[in-house]
N, C-alpha and C positions, 0 to 999 in steps of 0.2 A: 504494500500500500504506500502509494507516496506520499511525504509528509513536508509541510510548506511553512516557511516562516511566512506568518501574517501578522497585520498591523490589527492589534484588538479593536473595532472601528465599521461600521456601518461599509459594507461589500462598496458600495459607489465610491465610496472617495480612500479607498485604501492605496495605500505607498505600493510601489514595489515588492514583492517578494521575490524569496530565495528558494526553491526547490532542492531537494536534498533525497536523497535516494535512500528507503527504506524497507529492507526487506518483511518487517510486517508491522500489527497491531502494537506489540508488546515493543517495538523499538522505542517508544514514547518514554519508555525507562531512562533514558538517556538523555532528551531534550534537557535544554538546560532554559529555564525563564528568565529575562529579565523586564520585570514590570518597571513601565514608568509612570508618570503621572495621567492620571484620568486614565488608565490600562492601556496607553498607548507602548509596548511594548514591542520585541521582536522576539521569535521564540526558533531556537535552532535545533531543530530534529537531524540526525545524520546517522548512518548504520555504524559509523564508528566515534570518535572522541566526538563532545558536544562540540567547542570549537575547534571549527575546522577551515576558521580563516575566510579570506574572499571570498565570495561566490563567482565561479566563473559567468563566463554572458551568457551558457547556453542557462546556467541553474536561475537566471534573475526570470523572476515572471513580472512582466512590464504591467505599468499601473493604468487603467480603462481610460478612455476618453470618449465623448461623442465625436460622432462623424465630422469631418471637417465642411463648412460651407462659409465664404469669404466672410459673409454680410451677417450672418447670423449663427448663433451658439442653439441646437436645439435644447440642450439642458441648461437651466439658466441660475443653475449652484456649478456650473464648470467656469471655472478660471484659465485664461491659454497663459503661457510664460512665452515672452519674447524677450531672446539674447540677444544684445545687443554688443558683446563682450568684444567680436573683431571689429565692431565701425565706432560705435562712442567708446567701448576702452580704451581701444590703440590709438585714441586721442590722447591718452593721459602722456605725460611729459617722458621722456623715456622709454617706453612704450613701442618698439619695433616687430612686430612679426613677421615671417616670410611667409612665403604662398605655402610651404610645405607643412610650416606652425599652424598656419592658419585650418589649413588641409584638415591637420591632426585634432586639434581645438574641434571644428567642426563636429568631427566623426564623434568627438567625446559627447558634444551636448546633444548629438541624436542621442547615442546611446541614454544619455539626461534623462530624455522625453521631452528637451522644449520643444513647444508647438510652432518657434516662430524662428529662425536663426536669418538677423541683419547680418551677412558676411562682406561686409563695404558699403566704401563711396565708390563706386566704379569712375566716376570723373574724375578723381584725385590722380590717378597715373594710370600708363597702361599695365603696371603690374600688379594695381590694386585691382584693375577692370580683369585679368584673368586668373585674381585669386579667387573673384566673385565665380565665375564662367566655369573654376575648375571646383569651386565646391557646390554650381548648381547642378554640373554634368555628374558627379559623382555623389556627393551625400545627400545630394537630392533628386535623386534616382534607384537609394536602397532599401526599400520599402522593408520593414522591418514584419514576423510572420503576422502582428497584428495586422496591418497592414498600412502601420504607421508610418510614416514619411514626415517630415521636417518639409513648412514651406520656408524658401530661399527668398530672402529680402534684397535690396538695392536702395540707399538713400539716392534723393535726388533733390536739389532746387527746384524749385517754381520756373524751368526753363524747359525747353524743348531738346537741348544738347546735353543737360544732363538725365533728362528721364531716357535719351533714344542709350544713352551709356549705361543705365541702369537695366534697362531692359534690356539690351546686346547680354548683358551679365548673367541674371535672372531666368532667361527665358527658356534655357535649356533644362529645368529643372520641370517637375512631375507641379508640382507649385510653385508656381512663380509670382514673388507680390511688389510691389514698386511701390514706395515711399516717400512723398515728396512733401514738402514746408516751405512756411512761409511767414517771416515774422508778423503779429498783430499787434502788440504793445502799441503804446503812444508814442515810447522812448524809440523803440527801434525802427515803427516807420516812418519819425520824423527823421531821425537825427541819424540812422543807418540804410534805411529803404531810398528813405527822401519821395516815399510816394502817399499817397491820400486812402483814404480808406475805398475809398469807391476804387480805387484801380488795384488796391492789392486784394480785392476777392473777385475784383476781375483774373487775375493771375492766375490764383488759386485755382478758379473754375477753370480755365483753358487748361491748365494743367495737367487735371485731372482727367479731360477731355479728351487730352491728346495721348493719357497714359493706358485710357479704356479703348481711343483708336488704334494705339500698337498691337491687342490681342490679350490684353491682360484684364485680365475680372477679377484680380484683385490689388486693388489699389488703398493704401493705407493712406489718410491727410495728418501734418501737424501744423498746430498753427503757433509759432513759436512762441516763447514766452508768456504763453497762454495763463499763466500763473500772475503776470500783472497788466494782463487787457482787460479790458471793459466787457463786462458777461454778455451785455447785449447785441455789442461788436461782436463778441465768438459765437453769439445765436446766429449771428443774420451770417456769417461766413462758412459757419457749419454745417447751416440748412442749403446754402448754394454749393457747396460742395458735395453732400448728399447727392440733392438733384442731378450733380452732374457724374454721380456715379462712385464716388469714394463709401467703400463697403466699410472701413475703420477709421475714425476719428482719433488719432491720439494727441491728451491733452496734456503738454510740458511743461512742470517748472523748472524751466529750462536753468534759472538762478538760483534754485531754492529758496526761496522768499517765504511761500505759503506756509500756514499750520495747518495739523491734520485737521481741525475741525472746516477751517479755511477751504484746505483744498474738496474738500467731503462736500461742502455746500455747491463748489463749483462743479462738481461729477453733476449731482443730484440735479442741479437749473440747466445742464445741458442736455441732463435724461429727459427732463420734463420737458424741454424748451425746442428741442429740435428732434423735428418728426422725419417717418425713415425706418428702413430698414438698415442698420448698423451695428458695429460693435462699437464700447466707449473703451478706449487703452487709457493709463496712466504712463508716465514719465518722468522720476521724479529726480531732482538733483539733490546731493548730501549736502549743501554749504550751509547748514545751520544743524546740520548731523539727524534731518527727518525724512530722509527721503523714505524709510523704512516706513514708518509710522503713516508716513503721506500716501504713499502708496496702497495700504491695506485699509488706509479714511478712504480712500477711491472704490476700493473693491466691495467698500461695507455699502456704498451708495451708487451701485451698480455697475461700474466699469467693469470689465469680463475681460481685461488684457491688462496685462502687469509685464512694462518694458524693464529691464534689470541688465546687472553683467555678474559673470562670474567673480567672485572677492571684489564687487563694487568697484572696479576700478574705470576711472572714467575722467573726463574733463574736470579742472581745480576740485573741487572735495571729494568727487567721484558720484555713482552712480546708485540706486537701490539696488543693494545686494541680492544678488538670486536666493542664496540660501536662505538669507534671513527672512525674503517675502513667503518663498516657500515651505518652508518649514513654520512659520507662525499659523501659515492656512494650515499645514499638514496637523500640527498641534491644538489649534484651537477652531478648525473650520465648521466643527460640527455644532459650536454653540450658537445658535442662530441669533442671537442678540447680540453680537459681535458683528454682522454680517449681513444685516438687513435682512435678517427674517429668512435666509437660504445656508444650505450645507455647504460651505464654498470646498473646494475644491480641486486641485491640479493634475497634470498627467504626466507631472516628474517623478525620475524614479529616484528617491534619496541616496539609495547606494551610491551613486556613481558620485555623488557631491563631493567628497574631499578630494576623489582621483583626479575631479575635473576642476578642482580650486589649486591643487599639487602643478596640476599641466599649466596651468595659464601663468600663476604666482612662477616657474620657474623660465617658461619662453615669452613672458612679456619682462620678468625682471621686474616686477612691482613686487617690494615684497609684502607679508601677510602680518599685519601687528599682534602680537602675540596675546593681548585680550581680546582679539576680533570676534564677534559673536559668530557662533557653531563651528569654524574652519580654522580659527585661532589657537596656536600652542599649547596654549592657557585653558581652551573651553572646557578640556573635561581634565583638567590638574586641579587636585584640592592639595594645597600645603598647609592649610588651619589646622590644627590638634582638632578642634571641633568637629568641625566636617570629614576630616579624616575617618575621627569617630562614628559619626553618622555615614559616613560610604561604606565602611568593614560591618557594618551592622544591617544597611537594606538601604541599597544603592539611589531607592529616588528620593532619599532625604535631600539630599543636594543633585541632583541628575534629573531633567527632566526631560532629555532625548539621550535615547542609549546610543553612545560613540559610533556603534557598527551600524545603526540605521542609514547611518551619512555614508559609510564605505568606510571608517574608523577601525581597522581592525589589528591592535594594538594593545601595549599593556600586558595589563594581568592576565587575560581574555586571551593570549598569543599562545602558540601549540606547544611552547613549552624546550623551542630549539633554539639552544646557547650556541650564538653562532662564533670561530673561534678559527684557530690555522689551522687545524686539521679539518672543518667541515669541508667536504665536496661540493662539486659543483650541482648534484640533485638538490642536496640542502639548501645551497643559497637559491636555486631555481623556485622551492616551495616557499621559503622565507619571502621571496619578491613579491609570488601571488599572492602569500598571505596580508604583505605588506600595501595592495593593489599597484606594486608595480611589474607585473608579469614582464617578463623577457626571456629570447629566444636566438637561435643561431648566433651570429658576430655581434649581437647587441651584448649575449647573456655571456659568450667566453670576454669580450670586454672587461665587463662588469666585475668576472669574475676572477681577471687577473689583477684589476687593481683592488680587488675586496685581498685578496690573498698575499697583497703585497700590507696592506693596511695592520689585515690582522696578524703577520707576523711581529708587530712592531708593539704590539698591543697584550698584558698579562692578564687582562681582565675578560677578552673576549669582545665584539664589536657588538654595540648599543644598537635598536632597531634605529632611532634617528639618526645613527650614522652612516646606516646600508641605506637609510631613504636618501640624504646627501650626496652619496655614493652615485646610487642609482640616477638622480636629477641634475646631474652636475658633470657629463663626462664632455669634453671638449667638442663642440659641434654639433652636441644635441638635435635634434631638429633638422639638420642640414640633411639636402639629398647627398651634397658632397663635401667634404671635409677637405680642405685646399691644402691647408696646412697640420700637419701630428709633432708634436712636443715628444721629442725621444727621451732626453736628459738635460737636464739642469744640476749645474753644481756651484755655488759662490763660497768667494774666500772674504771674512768679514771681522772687522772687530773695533780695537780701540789705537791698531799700531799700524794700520796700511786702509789705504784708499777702497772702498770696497765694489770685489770683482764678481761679474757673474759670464760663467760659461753654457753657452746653450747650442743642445745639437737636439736639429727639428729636421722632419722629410717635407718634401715641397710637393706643391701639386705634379709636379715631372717625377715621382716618385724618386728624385736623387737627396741623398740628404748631405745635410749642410752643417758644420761648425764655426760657431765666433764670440769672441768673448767681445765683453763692453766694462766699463768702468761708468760708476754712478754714486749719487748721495747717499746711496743704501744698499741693501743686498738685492730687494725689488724693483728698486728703481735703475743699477744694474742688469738687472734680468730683462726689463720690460727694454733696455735699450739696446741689449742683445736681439732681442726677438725685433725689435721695430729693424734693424741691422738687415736680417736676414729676409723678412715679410718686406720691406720696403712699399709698407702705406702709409701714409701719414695721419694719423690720427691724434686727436688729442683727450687726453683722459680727464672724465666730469668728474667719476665718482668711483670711489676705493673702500672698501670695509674689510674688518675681519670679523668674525663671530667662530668663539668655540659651540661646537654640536651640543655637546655635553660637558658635564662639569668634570673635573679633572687633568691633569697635567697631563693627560698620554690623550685628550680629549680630540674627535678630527678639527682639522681648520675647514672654515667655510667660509672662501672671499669673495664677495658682489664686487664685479666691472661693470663701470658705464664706460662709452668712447662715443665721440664723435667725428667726421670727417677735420683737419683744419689744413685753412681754414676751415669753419664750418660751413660754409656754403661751396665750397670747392670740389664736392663730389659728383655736382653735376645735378639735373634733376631728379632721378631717381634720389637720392641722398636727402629730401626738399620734403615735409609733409607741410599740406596744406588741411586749416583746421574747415570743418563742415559747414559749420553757423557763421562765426567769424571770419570767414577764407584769410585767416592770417598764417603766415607760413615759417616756417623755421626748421632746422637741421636735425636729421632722424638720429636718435641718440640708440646704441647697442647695448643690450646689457649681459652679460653670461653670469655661471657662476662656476668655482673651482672648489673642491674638495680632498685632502691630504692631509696628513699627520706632522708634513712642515710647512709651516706657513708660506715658507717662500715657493713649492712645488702647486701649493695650491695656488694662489698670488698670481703664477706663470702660466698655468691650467685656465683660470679663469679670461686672461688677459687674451690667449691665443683663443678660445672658444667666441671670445668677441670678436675678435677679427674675420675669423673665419664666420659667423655671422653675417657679416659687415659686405666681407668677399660673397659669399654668397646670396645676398640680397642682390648686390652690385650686377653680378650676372644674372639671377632671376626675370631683376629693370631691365636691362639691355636685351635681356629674348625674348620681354613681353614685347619693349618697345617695336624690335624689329620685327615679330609677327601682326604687329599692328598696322604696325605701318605698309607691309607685306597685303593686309587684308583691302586698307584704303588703294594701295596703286591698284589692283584688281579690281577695286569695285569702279577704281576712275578710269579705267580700260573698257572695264565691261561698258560704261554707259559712252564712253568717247565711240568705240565699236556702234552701241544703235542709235549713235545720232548723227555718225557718219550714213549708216544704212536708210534711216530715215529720211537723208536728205539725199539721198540719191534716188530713193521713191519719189 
C-alpha cells in the first residue's frame, strides 16, 4: 500500500506531497510525525528508516490547481504565484544571470508550481531577448504529468517595439503572456511621461490592442505606480484596458508607499469599480519592509495573483518574497476571516523552496540574511536555553513550519552519515540528495575530489553547511563553458618580504599557464596573478570572507563582485538597462569560492567570476549575431517581394 506525506489540511488547498514506497499496512510502525501548529504537519512513511532525506521528483506528488484560462480563475479560493525572480530580481544591483542560470532558475520554479514565470525584458539586449525565447521553447513546452505547464511572460512598454520583442520571446511557448505598463501617478506623468492623462490611457489601450493583434490572448496590464495614482484615474484606465482586451490587471507599489490596510482598500475599489472579465494581481515593493503584508491585504480583498521573487530580491529594498507570500497562504489560508471569507490557496509545491532560494541566492550573488523569514540560516536555529527546552520536549512550541516542508532536510532529522576522509563517493552522492543538492557524472567526481581534498585537512569530519558550500561554490557554476580552471595556487607571505603569489591555471586552448605577481597581500597577489594570465580587465566592487562554521579548521567562504573597467568598457552587452526607469549602468559578476585557506578560496571565487563574466560576454555576442543574422533575412526576404512586386 502506498503511503504519502500529507499536509493535515482540507484535500483543495494541500502542499505538495512526498510519496514513499511501502510494502504494506503495518509499515505505519515506522512513520515518524511531526505536528505543527493548527496540525499542519508533514508525516514521513518509508519501508525503511523514517528519515530518508529529499524526496526525489519522481516521489513529490505536485499540489492541484484549476485549469488555467487567461481572464479568469474558475475557483475563486485559488491564488496563481507569479515569478518574477529573472526580470525584476536581476534588477537588483549586482545581480547578473546568464541565459544558462537563467535556463536552470526557470526549470527550478516549474518544478515550484508557479503559475506564472516573467523570464525578461526581451528589449533590454539581444541576449536577454533569447534567454526569454530559450526558456519559452523549452520550460515552456514540458508539460508536467498533471498537465501543468508554466505560462512564459515578456515585460514590455507601452510601445509597439517593445511588445513585437516580447512576443518574438514569448510566443514559442504552450502559454505565452505579454506584459506591458505604463506609469499613472501624477508625479510620473508629469514630470517622467510629460504626457496628460487622456493620452496615456490612450497608450495603454493601443497597446494592449496591438498585443491581442500579435496572436496572444493573454495579455497582463500595469499601471505603474498604481500605489500613489488617483483610484479614479486607475478606474477609468483599467476599464479601457479591459475593453480592449487585457485578461490581468496588475496593480504596483511600485515604491512601496502603501499600508496593508491602504493597499487592501485599493484591490477592493478596483474589484468593485471596474467591470470585466479579469484577474486582479498584486505587486508589491519592500521599501518600508511591507510588501509581504501588502501583498496578502491584496489577496484578503480579492486579487487572485500574487507577483513575488525568489528571496525577495529585487529593485532598492526588493520585492514580496515568494516564500513568505506562500507559505502564510499555505499556513493560514484556511481561516477565512483572514481572506475575505475564501480558503485561499496556491499551487506551489513547498519542497522545492529552499532548493530554489539555494539556486538563485548562489547565481545571482545576492546573498540571504541570516534572520530572513522561512529561507534564512537562522529560521529554524533556536540558541535560547528556553526554547531549546521547548524544541527537545515537542517541536511546535517554537516551530510552526516543519524545516522539510520547505525542502529543509537537515539537522537532527539527517540519516545519520558523518561524513569524513574515508566516506566514498556513494556516501557523498546520498548526503547531496539528502542535502537537495543531487549531483551526477563530472559534476559529482568534481565535487567529490574537492570534498576529499577538504576533509582530509579536517579531525572532526565535514559539517553538512560545508558540503552545501562545497557543493554551490565550484568555479563556473552555471556556465555551459568554463574558459578558464584554477590548477594551483601557492603565496609566500609575512612580516619580512613583499608578498608573492604563484598561480598555475588551464586556459580555454586547454594549455596551461604559470606566473607569479607580487601585491599588498597574499590575495591581492593572487588576484594579480590570475588578472596576469586571464588578461580582462576588470575591476573589483566587492570582497568578503565568512567562516561556514564555527571553529579554527572551519571552511572559508569568499563572495566576489567584479565589474568591467572601465565600467562601461565592455561594450553593450556588459550595459543593463533598468525596466521602469530605463536608466543604465554596468552588469556587476558575482561568484563564490569555498576552501579551508582562505586564500584558495579568495582565488576560486575570483576566477569563477571571470569566467562568469567571459561567459556572459560570449553568450551577448551569439545572441547578438543571430539577431542580427535573423533581421538581414527578414530584410532580404521582403527586398526579394518588392522587387517581385514591382516587376508585376
Amino acid at each position: 500500500m502506498a503511503a504519502h506525506v500529507l499536509a493535515a489540511r482540507a484535500p483543495i488547498a494541500a502542499p505538495c506531497a512526498i510519496r514513499r514506497a511501502a510494502t504494506s499496512r503495518a509499515s505505519k510502525s515506522s512513520c515518524k510525525t511531526q505536528t505543527r501548529l493548527g496540525g499542519r504537519g508533514v508525516i514521513f512513511c518509508a519501508s525503511g528508516p523514517a528519515s530518508a532525506g529529499a524526496p526525489t521528483d519522481a516521489e513529490v506528488v505536485r499540489a492541484p490547481r484549476p485549469e488555467y484560462i487567461p481572464n479568469k480563475i474558475d475557483d475563486p479560493n485559488y491564488v496563481r504565484v507569479f515569478d518574477t525572480t529573472l526580470r525584476d530580481g536581476e534588477q537588483s544591483p549586482g545581480a547578473t544571470l546568464t541565459s544558462k542560470e537563467k535556463l536552470d532558475i526557470a526549470r527550478n520554479l516549474a518544478k515550484l508550481g508557479v503559475d506564472i514565470i516573467e523570464a525578461g525584458f526581451p528589449i533590454a539586449s539581444p541576449d536577454d531577448l533569447e534567454a526569454v525565447r530559450q526558456i519559452a521553447k523549452i520550460v515552456g513546452n514540458e508539460p508536467f504529468p498533471d498537465g501543468y505547464v508554466p505560462v512564459i511572460c515578456g515585460l514590455s512598454r507601452a510601445n509597439k517595439k517593445d511588445i513585437d520583442a516580447s512576443w518574438e520571446g514569448v510566443r514559442h511557448a504552450m502559454r505565452p503572456r505579454i506584459h506591458t505598463f505604463i506609469a499613472t501617478s501624477k508625479i510620473h506623468m508629469e514630470d517622467k511621461l510629460r504626457k496628460t492623462p487622456d493620452e496615456v490611457v490612450q497608450i495603454a489601450v493601443d497597446a494592449v490592442v496591438y498585443a491581442r493583434s500579435l496572436g496572444c490572448d493573454d495579455v497582463e496590464f500595469s499601471p505603474e505606480d498604481a500605489g500613489r495614482s488617483d483610484p479614479e484615474f486607475l478606474w477609468r484606465i483599467l476599464t479601457a484596458v479591459v475593453e480592449a482586451g487585457a485578461t490581468t490587471l496588475n496593480i504596483p507599489d511600485t515604491v512601496g508607499i502603501c499600508l496593508p490596510q491602504e493597499f487592501g482598500t485599493l484591490i477592493a475599489g478596483i474589484k468593485e469599480n471596474v467591470k470585466g472579465q479579469y484577474v486582479i494581481s498584486t505587486h508589491c515593493q519592500n521599501d518600508l519592509g511591507l510588501s509581504t503584508a501588502n501583498s496578502l491585504a491584496g489577496v484578503a480583498n480579492g486579487a487572485r495573483q500574487v507577483e513575488c521573487t525568489i528571496n525577495g530580491i529585487g529593485e532598492r529594498a526588493g520585492n514580496a518574497s515568494l516564500e513568505e507570500v506562500v507559505m502564510a497562504i499555505w499556513m493560514r489560508g484556511m481561516e477565512k476571516q483572514f481572506f475575505g471569507g475564501f480558503n485561499a490557496y496556491t499551487g506551489v509545491n513547498p519542497v522545492y523552496i529552499y532548493p530554489s532560494s539555494k539556486m538563485v541566492k548562489d547565481f545571482s550573488g545576492m546573498a540571504v540574511q541570516p534572520h530572513k523569514a522561512i529561507v534564512g540560516a537562522n529560521a529554524f536555529a533556536h540558541e535560547s536555553g528556553i526554547h531549546q527546552d521547548g524544541m527537545l520536549k515537542n517541536k511546535k512550541t517554537y516551530e510552526i513550519i516543519a524545516p522539510e516542508t520547505i525542502g529543509y532536510f537537515r539537522g537532527e532529522d539527517s540519516v545519520g552519515v558523518v561524513m569524513g576522509k574515508h566516506s566514498g563517493r556513494h556516501a557523498l552522492s546520498s548526503k547531496l540528495i539528502q542535502l537537495g543538492f543531487p549531483m551526477e557524472g563530472d559534476a559529482l567526481n568534481d565535487m567529490f575530489t574537492r570534498f576529499k581534498l577538504v576533509a582530509e585537512q579536517k579531525t572532526g569530519g565535514v559539517d553538512d553547511d560545508e558540503i552545501v558550500a562545497l557543493a554551490t561554490s565550484v568555479a563556473g557554476a552555471g556556465e555551459e563553458i568554463v574558459s578558464w580552471r584554477l590548477d594551483d595556487v601557492q603565496v609566500v607571505c609575512g612580516t619580512m618580504g613583499m608578498p608573492t603569489a604563484t598561480v598555475k591555471m588551464t586556459g580555454p586552448d586547454a594549455m596551461t599557464r604559470v606566473t607569479s605577481a607580487v601585491g599588498s597581500g597574499p590575495v591581492d597577489a593572487a588576484y594579480k596573478a590570475v588578472d596576469e594570465l586571464v588578461r580582462v580587465k576588470v575591476e573589483l566592487v566587492e570582497y568578503s570572507v565568512t567562516a561556514v562554521v564555527e571553529g579554527i579548521e572551519s571552511l572559508a567562504q569568499t563572495r566576489v563582485s567584479i565589474r568591467p573597467n572601465p565600467p562601461l568598457s565592455g561594450g553593450a552587452s556588459m550595459i543593463k538597462e533598468n525596466a521602469q526607469t530605463g536608466t543604465r549602468g554596468a552588469r556587476m559578476f558575482t561568484s563564490t569560492g569555498a576552501d579551508t585557506d582562505i586564500v584558495v578560496s579568495s582565488t576560486r571565487a575570483y576566477v569563477a567570476c571571470l569566467n562568469r563574466m567571459i561567459a556572459y560576454t560570449m553568450s551577448a555576442k551569439q545572441a547578438a549575431d543571430t539577431e542580427a543574422a535573423k533581421q538581414a533575412e527578414v530584410a532580404a526576404t521582403a527586398a526579394e517581394a518588392e522587387a517581385a512586386a514591382a516587376k508585376a
